[in-house]
Steps between C-alpha positions, in 0.01 A plus 500: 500500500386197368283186621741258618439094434706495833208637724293193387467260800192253348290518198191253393161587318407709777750670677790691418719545876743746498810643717446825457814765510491758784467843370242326214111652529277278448244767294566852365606692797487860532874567331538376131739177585390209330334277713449104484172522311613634227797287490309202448207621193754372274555146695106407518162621635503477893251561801591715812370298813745659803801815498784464687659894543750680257802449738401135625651234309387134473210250390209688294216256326305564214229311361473400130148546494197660638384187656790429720558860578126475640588218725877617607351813575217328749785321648664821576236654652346197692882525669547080386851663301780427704745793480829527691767837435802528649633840597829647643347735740692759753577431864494136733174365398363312775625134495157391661389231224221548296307877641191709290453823408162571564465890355243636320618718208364821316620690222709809650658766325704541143397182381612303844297284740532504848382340826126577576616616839784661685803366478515526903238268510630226328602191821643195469221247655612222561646353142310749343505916387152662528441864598367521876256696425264364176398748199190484325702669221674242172499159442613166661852421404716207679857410381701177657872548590777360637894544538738327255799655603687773625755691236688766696260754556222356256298240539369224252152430584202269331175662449169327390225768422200329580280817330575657216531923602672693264852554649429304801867325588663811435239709759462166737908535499560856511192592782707218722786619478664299253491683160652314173831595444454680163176611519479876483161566484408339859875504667723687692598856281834589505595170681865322368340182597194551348684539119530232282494415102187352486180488748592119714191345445470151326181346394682152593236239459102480394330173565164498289259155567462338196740635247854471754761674733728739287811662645741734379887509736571832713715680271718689798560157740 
């Protein structure tokens, strides 16, 4: 594989925005498939301020220079970056408007996350998923959603992670019932509807204040 001039969305002095490919890591993952990083040492010197996941698709920023990865990276984890995936998930999501996942997350086994609670715990209050009884154990993670449609036995469904957990739509999802069609680390095993070519999760849209709103189209709609 090569770098692609196609996955550029936006370049200036400071940022390079990409669409990265589903299936693409980001960094050297544990097999020896070329990753992104490497695929760009011959196009220019670049910072790392966020990762999106090896099977997720969509808009990835890097910074040109120290000094804006230094303030992107603030941005990111003062929770001022707008971020907004969309996801084909299994099941009728709830056509309620906007709800929140309100789970706390901690890392599990084999390299997974999971729910810092029991999955029987988990309620719908109101608009909002939260575990009826609370943990003392991980750390605060809250993820928007809402319905965008219904596709047969899928749904298509907006999430806006408003912390930044490692795996957290795909857990959020896949602890309430909806797991990403595609994803076979946190999905249904052995499941017809569960298989897919690619993990269905978009990074769709990043608004950053200052520098812009970059997008990159759902590849499967």
């Amino acid at each position: 594989m090569r770098f692609s001039e196609d996955w550029v969305l936006f370049e200036n002095r400071e940022l390079l925005v990409l669409n990265k490919p589903s299936g693409l890591a980001v960094l050297q993952d544990r097999t020896t498939e070329i990753n992104l990083w490497a695929l760009l040492a011959a196009r220019g010197r670049f910072f790392l301020v966020h990762r999106i996941d090896k099977g997720t698709s969509g808009v990835l920023i890097l910074a040109k220079s120290q000094a804006v990865q230094r303030h992107l990276t603030k941005l990111f984890a003062s929770r001022n970056i707008g971020k907004f995936y969309v996801a084909q998930v299994l099941g009728a999501f709830p056509d309620q408007g906007t709800l929140l996942i309100d789970l706390p997350l901690k890392p599990g086994r084999k390299s997974r996350y999971r729910v810092a609670g029991e999955r029987a715990d988990i309620r719908i209050d109101g608009k909002t998923y939260r575990l009826a009884r609370k943990s003392d154990e991980g750390v605060e993670a809250l993820t928007r959603i809402r319905l965008l449609a219904r596709q047969g036995e899928r749904s298509l469904v907006m999430a806006s992670p408003l912390t930044g957990r490692t795996h957290q739509l795909r857990v959020h999802l896949a602890w309430t019932g909806y797991p990403i069609a595609g994803d076979n680390l946190y999905g249904k095993p052995g499941s017809a509807l569960q298989n897919d070519d690619r993990m269905r999760l978009h990074c769709h849209r990043l608004v950053i204040p200052g520098f812009g709103s970059f997008s990159a189209p759902v590849p499967w709609t």
